[in-house]
C-alpha positions in Angstrom: 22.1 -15.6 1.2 19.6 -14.9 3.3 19.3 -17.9 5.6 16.8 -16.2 8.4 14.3 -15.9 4.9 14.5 -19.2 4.1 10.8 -20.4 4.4 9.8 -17.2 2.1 12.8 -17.9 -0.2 11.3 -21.2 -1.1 7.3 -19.9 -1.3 8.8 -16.8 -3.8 10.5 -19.2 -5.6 7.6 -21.6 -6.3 5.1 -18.3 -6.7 7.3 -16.0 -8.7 9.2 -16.4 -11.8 10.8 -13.2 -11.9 12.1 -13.9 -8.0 13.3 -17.1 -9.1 15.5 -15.9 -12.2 17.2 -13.4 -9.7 17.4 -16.2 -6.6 19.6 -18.3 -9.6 21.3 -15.2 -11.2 23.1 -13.9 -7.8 23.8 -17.6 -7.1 25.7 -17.7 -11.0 27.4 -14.6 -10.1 28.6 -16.2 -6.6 29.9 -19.0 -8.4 31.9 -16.9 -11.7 33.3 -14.6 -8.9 34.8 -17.3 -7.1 36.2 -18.6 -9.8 37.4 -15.4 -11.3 39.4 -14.9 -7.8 40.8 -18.2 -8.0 42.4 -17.7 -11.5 43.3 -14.1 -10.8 41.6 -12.7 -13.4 41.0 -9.1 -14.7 40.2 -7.4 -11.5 37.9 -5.0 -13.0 35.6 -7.5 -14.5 35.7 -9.0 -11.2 34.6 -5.9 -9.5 31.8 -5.6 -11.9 30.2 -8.8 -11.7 30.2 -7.9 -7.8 28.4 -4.5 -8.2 26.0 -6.6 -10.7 25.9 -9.2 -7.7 24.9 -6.3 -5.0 22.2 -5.0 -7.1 20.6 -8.4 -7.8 20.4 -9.3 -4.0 19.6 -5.8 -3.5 16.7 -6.9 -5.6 16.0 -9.8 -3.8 15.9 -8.6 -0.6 13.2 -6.2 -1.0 11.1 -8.7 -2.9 11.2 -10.8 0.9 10.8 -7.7 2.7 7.5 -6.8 0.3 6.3 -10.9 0.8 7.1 -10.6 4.5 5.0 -7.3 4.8 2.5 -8.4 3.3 1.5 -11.4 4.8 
């Protein structure tokens, strides 16, 4: 996610706690997705946890743009 933002990734994990939690929660959700479409599971649930995905990096993302503007 993100791989053209590494180098402020790394700094916003190290300098924010809250960025951190949210780098690691979309990274869980990744991982229970996959899974989820491996077992075919309950494709509801599995379009949930993706809309719960979107808004995390949705998150993210403007906490790199906000960094990245203002530094």
């Amino acid at each position: 996610m993100f791989h053209e933002h590494r180098d402020i990734i790394a700094k916003l994990k190290q300098e924010n706690p809250r960025f951190h939690k949210l780098f690691d929660t979309h990274n869980e959700l990744d991982q229970k997705i996959a899974q989820l479409e491996k077992d075919f599971s309950n494709q509801f649930e599995i379009e949930k946890l993706k809309k719960e995905k979107l808004k995390v990096k949705d998150e993210v993302h403007n906490m790199i743009i906000e960094y990245n503007n203002a530094n």
